[in-house]
C-alpha positions as CSV (number, residue, x, y, z in Angstrom):
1,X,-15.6,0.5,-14.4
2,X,-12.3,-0.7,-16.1
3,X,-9.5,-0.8,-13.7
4,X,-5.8,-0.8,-14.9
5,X,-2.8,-1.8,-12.8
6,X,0.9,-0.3,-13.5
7,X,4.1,-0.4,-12.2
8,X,5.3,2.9,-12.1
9,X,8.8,5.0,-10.9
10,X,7.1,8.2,-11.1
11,X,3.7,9.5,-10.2
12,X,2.6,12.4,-10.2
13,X,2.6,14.4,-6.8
14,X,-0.6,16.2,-7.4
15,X,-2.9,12.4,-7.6
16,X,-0.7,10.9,-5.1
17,X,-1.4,13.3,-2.4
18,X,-5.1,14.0,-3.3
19,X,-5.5,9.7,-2.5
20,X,-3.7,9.9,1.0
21,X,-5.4,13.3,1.5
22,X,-8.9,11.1,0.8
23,X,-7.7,8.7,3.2
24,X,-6.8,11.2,6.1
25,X,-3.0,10.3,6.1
26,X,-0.7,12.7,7.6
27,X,2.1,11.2,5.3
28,X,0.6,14.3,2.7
29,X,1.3,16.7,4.8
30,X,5.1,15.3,3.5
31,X,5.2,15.6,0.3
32,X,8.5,15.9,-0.7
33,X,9.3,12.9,1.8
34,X,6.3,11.1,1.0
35,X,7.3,11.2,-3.2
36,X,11.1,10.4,-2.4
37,X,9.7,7.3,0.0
38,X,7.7,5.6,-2.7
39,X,9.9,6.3,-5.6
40,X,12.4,4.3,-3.3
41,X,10.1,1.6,-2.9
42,X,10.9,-2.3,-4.1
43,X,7.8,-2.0,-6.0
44,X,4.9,0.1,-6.4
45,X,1.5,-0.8,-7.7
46,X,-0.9,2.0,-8.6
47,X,-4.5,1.2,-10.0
48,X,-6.1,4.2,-12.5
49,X,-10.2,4.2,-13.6
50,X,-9.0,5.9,-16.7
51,X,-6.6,8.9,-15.7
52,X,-7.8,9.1,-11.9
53,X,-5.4,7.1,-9.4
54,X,-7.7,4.8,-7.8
55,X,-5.0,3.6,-5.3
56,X,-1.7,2.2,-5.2
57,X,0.8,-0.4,-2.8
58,X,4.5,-0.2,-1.9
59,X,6.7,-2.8,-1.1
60,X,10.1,-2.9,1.2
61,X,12.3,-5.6,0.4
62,X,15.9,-6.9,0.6
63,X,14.9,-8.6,-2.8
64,X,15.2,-12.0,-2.0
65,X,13.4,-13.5,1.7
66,X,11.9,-10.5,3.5
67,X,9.4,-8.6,2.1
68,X,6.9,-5.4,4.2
69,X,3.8,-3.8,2.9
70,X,3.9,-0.1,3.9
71,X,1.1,1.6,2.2
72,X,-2.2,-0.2,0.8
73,X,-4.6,2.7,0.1
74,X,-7.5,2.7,-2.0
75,X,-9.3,5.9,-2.8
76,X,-12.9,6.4,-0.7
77,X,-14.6,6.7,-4.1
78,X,-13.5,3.4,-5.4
79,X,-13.5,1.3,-1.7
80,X,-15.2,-2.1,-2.0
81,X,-15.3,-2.5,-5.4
82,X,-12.1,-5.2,-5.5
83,X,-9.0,-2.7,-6.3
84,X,-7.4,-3.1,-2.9
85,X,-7.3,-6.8,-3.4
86,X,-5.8,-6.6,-7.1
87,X,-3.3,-5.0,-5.9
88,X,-2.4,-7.1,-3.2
89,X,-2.6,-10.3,-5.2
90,X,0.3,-8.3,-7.9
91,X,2.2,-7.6,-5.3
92,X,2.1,-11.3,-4.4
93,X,2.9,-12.2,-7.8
94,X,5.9,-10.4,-7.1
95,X,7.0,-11.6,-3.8
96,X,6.0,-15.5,-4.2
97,X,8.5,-17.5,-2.3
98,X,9.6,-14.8,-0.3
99,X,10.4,-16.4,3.2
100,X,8.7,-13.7,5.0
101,X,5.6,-11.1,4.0
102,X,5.2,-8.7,6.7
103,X,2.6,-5.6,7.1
104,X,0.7,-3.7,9.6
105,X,-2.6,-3.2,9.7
106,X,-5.2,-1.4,11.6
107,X,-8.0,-3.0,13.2
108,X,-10.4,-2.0,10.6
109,X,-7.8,-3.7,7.8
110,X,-7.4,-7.0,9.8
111,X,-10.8,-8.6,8.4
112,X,-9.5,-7.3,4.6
113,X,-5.6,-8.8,5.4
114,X,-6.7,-12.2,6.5
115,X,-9.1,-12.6,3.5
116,X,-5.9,-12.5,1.3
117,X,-4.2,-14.8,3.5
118,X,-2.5,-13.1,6.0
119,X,-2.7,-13.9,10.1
120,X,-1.5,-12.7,13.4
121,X,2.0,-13.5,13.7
122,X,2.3,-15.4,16.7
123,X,2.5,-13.3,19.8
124,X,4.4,-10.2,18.2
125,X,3.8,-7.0,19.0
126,X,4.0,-4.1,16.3
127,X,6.5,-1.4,17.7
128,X,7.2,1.8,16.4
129,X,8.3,5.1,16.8
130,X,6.0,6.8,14.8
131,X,5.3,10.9,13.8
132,X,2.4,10.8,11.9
133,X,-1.4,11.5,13.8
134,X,-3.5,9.2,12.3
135,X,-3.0,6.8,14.9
């Protein structure tokens, strides 16, 4: 299986919603909001196995101290085989020297996030007013 990472601007909707559909996240049921949101992403990573999107990462920046990792999603079909963290290790090609690389993850992501390096931060407490139902 040969893996290929981009950096793309445009995707298209069809195999970007079929990969959060295969991950049960409500942000398909979106999809205008969901396209608009990562087209307006700092930087988006997608990996393809020849013309199937395998999976794909955002990034939220102000460009030079703060970066956050929104979306990390890997399709079921392709989980555990090392795409997840290829894309991560891009992304932190990209943001190297940022002062601060900030994401959220669900406990079942935790184990995955501190293998690349990240850890609790401190005693904060993710907030949010959130409308999706995943959660």
């Amino acid at each position: 299986m040969k893996i290929e990472l981009r950096e793309d601007d445009l995707l298209e909707d069809q195999a970007v919603l079929e990969l959060y559909r295969a991950n049960g996240w409500s942000a398909a049921d979106k999809p205008d909001v969901l396209m608009q949101a990562l087209a307006n992403s700092h930087s988006l990573v997608t990996a393809w196995c020849g013309d199937k999107l395998a999976g794909l990462g955002n990034a939220i920046s102000d460009g030079h101290m703060v970066v956050y990792f929104p979306h990390l999603l890997v399709h079921p079909d392709f989980q555990g085989k090392g795409i997840g963290k290829l894309i991560m290790k891009r992304m932190a090609n990209i943001y190297d020297g940022f002062h601060m690389q900030m994401l959220t993850a669900d406990s079942e992501a935790v184990a995955f996030y501190e293998k690349i390096g990240f850890e609790k931060a401190g005693d904060t407490v993710p907030m949010w007013i959130y409308d999706g139902k995943e959660h």
